[in-house]
Backbone bond lengths (Angstrom), bond angles and torsions (degrees), N, CA, C in turn:
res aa  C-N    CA-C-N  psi(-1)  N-CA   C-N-CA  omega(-1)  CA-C   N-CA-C  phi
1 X - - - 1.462 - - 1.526 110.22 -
2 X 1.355 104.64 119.56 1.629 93.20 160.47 1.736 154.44 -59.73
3 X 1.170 109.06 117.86 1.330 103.01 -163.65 1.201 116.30 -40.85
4 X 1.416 142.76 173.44 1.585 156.18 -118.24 1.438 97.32 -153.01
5 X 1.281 129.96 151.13 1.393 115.33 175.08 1.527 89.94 -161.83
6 X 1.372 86.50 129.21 1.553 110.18 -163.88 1.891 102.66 -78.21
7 X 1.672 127.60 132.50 1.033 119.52 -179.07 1.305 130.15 -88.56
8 X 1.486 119.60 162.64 1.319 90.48 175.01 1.251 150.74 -115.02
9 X 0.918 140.61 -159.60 2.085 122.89 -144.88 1.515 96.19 -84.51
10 X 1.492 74.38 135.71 2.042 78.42 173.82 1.561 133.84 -100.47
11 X 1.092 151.95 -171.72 1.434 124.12 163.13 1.401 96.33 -90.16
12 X 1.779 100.30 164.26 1.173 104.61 -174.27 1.407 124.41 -82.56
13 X 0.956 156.66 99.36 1.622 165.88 102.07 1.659 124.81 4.36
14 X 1.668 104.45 130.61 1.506 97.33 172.26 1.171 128.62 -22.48
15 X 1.285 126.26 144.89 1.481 132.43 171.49 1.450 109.34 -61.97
16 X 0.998 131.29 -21.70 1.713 135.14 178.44 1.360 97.51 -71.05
17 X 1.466 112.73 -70.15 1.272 104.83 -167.30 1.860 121.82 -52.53
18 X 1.869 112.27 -30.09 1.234 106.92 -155.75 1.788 107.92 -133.44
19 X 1.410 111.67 19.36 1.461 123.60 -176.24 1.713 103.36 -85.80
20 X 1.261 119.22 -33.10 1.529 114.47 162.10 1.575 117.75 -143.39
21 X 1.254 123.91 175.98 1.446 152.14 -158.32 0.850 113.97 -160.86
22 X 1.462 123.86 133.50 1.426 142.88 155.19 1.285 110.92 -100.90
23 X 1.595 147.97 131.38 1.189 154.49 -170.75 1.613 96.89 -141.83
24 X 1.348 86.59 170.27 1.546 114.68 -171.04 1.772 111.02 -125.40
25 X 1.296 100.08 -22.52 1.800 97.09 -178.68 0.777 108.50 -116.68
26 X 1.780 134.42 136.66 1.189 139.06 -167.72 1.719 110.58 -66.35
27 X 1.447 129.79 -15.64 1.382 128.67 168.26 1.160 98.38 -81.85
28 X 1.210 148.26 -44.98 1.908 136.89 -176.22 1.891 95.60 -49.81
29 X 1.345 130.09 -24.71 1.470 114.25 168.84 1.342 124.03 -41.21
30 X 2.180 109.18 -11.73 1.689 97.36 -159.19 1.548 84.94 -82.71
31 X 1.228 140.17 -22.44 1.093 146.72 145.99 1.586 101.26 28.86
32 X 0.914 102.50 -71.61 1.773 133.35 -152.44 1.897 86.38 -56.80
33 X 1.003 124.72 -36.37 1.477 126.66 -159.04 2.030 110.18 -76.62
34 X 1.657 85.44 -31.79 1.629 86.54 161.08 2.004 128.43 -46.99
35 X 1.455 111.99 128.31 1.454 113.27 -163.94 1.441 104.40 -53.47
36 X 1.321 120.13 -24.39 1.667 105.28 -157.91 1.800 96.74 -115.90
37 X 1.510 121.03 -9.60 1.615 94.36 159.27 1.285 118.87 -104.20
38 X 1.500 94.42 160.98 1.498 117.84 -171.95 1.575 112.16 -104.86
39 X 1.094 130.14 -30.26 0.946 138.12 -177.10 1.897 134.14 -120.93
40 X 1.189 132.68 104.51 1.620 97.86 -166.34 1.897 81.99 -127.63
41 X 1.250 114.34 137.54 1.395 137.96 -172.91 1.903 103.44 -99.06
42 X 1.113 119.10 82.82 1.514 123.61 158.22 1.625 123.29 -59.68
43 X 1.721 135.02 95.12 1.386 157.62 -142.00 1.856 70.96 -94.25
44 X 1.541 106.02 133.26 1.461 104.19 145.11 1.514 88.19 178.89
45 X 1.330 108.50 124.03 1.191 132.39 149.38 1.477 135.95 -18.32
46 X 1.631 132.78 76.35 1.268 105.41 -167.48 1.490 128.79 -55.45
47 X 1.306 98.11 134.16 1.463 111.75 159.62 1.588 132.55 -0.35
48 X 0.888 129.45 122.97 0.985 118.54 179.06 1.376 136.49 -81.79
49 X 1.634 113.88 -19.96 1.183 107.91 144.39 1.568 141.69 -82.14
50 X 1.573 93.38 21.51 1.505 101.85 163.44 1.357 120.12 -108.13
51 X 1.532 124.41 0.93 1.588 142.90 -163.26 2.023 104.67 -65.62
52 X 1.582 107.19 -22.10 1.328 104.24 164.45 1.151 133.72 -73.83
53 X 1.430 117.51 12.35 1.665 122.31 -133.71 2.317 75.41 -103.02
54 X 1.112 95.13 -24.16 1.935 99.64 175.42 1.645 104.18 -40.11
55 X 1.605 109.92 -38.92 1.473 112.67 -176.07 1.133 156.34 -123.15
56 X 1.869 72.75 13.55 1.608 83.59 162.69 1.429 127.49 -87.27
57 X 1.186 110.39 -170.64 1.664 123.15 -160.22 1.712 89.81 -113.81
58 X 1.587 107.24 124.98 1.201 112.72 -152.91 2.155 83.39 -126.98
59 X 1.467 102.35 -42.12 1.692 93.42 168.86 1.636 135.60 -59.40
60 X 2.130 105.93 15.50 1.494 97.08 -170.18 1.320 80.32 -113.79
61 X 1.611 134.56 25.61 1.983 114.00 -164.20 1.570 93.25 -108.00
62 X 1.039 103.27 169.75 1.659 105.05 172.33 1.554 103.34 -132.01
63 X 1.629 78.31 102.98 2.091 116.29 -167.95 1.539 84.01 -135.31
64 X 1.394 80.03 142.93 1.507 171.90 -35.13 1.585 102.76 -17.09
65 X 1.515 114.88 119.80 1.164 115.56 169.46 1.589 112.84 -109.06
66 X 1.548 124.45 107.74 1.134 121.51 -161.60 1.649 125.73 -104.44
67 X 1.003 120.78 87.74 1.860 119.88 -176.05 0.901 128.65 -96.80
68 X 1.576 127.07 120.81 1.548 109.80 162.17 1.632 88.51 -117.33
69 X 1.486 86.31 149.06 1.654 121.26 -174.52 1.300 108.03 -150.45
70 X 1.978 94.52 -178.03 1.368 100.56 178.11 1.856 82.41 -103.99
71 X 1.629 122.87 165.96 1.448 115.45 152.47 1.553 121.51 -42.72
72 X 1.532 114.22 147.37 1.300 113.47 139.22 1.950 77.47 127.02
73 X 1.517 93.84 -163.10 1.803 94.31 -170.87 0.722 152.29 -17.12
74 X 1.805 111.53 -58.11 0.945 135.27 -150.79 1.854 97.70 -90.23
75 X 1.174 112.31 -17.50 1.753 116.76 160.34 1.370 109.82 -76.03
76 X 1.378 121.30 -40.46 1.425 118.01 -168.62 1.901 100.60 -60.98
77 X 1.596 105.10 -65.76 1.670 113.34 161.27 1.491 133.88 -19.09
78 X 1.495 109.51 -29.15 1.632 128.15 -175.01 1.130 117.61 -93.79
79 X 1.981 103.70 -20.18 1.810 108.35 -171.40 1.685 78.40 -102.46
80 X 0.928 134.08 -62.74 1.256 122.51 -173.78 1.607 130.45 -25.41
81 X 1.190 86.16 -62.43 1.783 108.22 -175.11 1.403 86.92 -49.45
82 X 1.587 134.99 -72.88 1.140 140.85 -147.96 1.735 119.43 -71.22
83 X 1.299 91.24 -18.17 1.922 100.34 175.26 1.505 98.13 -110.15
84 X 0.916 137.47 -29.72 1.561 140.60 -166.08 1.952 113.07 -54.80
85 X 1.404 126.86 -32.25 1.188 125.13 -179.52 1.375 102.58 -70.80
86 X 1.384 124.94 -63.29 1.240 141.57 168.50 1.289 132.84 -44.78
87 X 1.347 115.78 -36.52 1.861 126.19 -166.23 1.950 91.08 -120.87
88 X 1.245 123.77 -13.42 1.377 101.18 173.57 2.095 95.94 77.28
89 X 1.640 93.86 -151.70 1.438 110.95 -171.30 1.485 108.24 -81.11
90 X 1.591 129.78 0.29 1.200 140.75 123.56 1.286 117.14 23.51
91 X 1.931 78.83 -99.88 1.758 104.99 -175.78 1.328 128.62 -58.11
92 X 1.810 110.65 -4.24 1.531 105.12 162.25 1.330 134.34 -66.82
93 X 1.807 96.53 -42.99 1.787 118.59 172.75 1.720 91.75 -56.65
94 X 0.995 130.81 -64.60 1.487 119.72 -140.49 1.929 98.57 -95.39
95 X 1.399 113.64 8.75 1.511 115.40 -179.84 1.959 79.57 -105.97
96 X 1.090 134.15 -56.72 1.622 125.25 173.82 1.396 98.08 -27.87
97 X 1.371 102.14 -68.81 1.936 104.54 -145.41 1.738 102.66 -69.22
98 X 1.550 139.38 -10.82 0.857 147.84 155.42 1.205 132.35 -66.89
99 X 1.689 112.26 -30.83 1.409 124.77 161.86 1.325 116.21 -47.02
100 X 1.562 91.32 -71.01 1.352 114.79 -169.14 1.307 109.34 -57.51
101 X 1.614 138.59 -48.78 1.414 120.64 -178.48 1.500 116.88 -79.53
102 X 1.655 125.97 10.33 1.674 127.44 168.52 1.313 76.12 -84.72
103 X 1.389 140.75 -79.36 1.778 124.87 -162.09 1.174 130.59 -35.84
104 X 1.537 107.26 -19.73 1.555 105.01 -166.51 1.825 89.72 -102.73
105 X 1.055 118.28 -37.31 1.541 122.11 168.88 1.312 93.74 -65.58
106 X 1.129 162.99 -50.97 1.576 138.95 -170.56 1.685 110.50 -71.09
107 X 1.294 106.08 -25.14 1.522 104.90 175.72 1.506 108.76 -83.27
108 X 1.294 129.56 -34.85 1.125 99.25 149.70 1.721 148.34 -52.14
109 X 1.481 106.36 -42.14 1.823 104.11 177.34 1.039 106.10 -86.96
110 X 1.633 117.87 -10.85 1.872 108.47 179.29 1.618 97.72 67.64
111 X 1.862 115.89 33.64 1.584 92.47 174.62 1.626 87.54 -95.79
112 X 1.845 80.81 169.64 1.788 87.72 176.73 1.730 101.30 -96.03
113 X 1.539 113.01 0.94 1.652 90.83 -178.41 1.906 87.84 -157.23
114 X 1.485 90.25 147.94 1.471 96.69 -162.89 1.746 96.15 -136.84
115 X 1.573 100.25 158.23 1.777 113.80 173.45 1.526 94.23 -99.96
116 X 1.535 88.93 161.09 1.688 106.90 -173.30 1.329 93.43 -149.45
117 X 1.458 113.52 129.83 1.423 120.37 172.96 1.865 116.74 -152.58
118 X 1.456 104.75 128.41 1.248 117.40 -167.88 1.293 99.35 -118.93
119 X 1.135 111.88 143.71 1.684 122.88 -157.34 1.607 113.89 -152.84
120 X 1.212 131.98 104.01 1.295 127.62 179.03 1.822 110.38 -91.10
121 X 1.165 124.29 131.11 1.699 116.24 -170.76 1.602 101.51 -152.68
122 X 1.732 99.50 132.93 1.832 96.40 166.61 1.616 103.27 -118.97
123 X 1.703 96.83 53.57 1.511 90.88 157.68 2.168 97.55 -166.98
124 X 0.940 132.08 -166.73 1.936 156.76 -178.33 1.268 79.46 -89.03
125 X 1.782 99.47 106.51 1.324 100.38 163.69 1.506 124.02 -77.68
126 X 1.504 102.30 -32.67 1.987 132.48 172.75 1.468 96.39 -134.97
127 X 1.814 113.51 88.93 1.384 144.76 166.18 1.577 105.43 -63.16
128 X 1.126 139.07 -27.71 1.197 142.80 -146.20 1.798 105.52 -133.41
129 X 1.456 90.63 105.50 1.777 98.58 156.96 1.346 115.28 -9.37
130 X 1.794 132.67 104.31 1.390 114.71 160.97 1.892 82.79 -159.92
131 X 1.800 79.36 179.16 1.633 95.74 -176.41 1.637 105.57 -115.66
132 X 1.339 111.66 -179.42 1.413 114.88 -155.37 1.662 93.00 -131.83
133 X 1.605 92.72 123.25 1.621 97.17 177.15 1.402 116.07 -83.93
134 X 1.396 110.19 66.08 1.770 128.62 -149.53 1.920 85.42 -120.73
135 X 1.296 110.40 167.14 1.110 117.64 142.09 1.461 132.08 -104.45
136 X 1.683 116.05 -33.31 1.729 96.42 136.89 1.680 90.71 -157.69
137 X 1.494 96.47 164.89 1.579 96.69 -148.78 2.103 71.95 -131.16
138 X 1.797 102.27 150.01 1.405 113.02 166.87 1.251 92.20 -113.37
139 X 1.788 109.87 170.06 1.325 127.74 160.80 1.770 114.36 -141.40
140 X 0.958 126.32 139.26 1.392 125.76 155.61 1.369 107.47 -160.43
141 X 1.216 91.29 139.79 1.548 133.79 174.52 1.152 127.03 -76.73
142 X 1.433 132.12 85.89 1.723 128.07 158.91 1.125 135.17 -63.17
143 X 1.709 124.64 -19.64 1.015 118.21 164.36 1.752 105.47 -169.17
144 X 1.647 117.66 142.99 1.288 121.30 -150.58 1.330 102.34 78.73
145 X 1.925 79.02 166.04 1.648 110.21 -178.47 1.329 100.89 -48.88
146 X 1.976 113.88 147.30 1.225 130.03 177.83 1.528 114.27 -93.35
147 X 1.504 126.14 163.12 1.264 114.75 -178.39 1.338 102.29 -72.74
148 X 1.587 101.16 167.58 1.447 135.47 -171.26 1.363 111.83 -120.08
149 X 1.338 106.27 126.39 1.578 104.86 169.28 1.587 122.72 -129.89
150 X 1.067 123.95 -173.89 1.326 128.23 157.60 1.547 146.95 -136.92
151 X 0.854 125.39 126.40 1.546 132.19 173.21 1.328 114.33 -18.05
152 X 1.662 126.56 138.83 1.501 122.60 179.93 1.639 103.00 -55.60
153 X 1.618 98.22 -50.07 1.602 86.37 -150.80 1.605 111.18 -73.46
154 X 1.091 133.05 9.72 1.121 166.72 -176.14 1.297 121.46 -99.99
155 X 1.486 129.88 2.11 1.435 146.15 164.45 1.435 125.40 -116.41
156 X 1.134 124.36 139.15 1.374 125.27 -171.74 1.769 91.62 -102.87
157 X 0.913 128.22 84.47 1.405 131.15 158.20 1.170 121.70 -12.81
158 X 1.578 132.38 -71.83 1.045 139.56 -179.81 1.551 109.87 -65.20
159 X 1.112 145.75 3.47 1.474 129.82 145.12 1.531 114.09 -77.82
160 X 1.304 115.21 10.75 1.501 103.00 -166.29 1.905 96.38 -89.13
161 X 1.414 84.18 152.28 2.039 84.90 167.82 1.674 89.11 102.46
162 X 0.967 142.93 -44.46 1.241 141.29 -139.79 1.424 114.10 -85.91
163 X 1.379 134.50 118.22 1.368 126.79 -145.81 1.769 98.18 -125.89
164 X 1.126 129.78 -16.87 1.463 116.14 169.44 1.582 123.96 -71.41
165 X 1.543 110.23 151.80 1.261 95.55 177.92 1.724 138.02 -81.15
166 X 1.314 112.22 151.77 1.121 115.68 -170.33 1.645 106.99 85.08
167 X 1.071 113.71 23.87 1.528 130.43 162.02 1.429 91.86 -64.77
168 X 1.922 106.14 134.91 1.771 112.92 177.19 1.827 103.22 -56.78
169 X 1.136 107.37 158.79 1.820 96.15 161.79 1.124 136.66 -74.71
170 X 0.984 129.91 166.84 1.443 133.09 169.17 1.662 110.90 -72.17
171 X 1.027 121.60 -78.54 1.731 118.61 159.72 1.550 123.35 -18.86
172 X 1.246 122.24 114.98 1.401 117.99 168.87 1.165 119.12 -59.43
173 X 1.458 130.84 164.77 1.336 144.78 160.48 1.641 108.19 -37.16
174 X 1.458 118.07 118.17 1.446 119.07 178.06 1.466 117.96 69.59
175 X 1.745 118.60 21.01 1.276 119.18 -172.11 1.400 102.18 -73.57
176 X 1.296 121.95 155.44 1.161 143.05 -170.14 1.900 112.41 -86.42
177 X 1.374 126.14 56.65 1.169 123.67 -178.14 1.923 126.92 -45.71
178 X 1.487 122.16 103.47 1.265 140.27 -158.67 1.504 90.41 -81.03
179 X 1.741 134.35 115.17 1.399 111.73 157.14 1.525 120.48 -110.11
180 X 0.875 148.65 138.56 1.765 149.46 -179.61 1.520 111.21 -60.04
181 X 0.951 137.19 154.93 1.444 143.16 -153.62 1.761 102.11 -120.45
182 X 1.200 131.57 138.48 1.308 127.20 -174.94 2.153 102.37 -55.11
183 X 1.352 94.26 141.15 1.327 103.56 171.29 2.088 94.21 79.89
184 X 1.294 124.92 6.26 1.249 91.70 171.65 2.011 115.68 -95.29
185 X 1.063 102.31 -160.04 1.792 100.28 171.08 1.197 95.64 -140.65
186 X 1.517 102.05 130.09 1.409 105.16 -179.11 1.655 108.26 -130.08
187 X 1.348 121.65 100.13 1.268 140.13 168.92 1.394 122.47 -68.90
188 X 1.614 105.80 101.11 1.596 140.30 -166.37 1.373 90.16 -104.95
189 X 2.256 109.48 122.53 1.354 105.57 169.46 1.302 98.38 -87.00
190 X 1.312 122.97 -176.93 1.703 144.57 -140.30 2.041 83.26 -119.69
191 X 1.024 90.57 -177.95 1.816 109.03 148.21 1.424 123.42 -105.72
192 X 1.693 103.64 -9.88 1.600 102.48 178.89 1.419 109.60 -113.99
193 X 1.448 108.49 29.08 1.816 129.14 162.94 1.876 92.04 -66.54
194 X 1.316 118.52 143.12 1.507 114.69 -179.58 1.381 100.47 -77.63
195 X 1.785 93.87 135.42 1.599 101.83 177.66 1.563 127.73 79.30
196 X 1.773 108.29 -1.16 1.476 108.69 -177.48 1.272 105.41 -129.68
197 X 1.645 94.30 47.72 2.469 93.80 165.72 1.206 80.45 -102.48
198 X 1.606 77.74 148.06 1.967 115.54 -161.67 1.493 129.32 81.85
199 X 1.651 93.68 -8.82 1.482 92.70 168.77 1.465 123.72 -135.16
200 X 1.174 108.72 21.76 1.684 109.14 159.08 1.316 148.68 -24.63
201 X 1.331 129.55 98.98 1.384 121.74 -169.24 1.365 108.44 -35.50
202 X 1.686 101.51 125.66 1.740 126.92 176.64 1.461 96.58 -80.14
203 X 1.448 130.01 121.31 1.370 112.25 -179.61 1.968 86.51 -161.73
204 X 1.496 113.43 161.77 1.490 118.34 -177.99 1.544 83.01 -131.83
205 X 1.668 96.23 160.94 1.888 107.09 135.47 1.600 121.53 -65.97
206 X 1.499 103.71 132.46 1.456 64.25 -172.13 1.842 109.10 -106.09
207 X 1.340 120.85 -166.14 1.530 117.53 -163.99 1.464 116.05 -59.28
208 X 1.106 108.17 157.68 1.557 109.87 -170.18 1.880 96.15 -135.63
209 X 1.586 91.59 104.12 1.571 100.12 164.84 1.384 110.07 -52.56
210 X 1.364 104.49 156.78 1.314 126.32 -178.73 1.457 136.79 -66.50
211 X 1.281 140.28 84.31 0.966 141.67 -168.75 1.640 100.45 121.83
212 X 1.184 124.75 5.33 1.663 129.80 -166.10 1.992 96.87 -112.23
213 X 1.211 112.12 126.12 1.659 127.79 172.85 1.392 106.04 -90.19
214 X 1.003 123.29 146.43 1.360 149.39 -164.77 1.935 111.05 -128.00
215 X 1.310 125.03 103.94 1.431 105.43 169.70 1.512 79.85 -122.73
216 X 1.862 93.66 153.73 1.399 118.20 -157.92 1.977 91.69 -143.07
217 X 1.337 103.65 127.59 1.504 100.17 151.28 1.769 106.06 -135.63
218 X 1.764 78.98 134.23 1.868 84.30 174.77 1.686 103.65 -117.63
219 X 1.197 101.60 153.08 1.707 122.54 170.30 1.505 123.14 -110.99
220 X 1.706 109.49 113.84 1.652 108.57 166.58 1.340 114.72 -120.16
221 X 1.304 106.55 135.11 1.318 118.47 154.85 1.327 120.25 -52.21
222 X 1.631 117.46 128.97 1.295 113.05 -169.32 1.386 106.33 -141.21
223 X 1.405 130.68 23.82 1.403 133.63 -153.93 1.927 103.58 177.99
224 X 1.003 117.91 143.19 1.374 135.18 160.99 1.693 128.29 -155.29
């Protein structure tokens, strides 16, 4: 894998212009390290030897599959084992392509130990606008709708936290809802990113039509 190279600091700029990114090369992820974005969206096409993943049988796995590790094998070994009765020679393609994007997420935060979580769902697991007391959190999507986020200037802050219903939203009037595309990675900073409480990527699950499965793997940094 090619090394990562961290960019360098920019001046600061409206929040419209510089609160998220969409990129195309897996090094534009260092992206994410700039002070004023929160969000940078990596576009990539799943795989094609994962394009069967539409048919498999996702109600025989036993998910929530939860890891913390360091990168490299011994994660690849844990997704395997755990999809392998069920998915057959499957779970090798999609225990690779899981390896490989915790490595490229550890080369970004430079942690030495990271969470891994695989999740099968036919519904919004977190329906509701909020931020993540993470220091930076990944997402990608194998199958179903991708997460959704939103723009700073585009959040009403002070609805956040608020858990009864008919709580106002978080999204302003006419906000511009961002969703991720199956197979992308979308790197959500935390509030416990240094220097960014109060500004945590605003982002939901988003809805899951009816009769439609959802597999989700997210990545946290949990160590440096």
């Amino acid at each position: 894998m090619q090394a990562l190279s961290r960019p360098p600091r920019q001046p600061v700029i409206a929040d419209y212009v510089i609160s998220h990114r969409i990129v195309d090369e897996t090094v534009e992820l260092m992206d994410i390290c700039h002070d004023d974005r929160n969000v940078v969206t990596l576009r990539r096409p799943l795989p094609a030897q994962l394009a069967s993943i539409t048919s498999l049988d996702l109600s025989g796995l036993a998910l929530p599959l939860t890891i913390r590790t360091v990168p490299g094998e011994s994660l690849r070994s844990a997704v395997r084992a755990r999809c392998a009765d069920t998915w057959g020679s499957f779970s090798d393609d999609f225990a690779d392509d899981v390896t490989y994007w915790a490595q490229v997420f550890a080369d970004v935060t430079e942690c030495t130990a990271l969470g891994i979580r695989v999740v099968a769902t036919t519904e919004a697991m977190c329906p509701r606008f909020h931020v993540d007391r993470v220091v930076l959190r990944g997402v990608m999507t194998y199958l179903g709708p991708g997460t959704q986020y939103v723009a700073n200037h585009e959040v009403d802050r002070s609805a956040l936290g608020i858990p009864y219903a008919g709580a106002p939203p978080v999204e302003r009037k006419g906000a511009v809802i961002w969703a991720a595309q199956v197979g992308d990675l979308v790197l959500l900073k935390g509030e416990t990113w240094p220097n960014n409480t109060g500004r945590g990527a605003v982002h939901r699950s988003p809805p899951v039509p009816a009769g439609t499965k959802r597999l989700v793997v997210t990545f946290d940094a949990l160590a440096f």
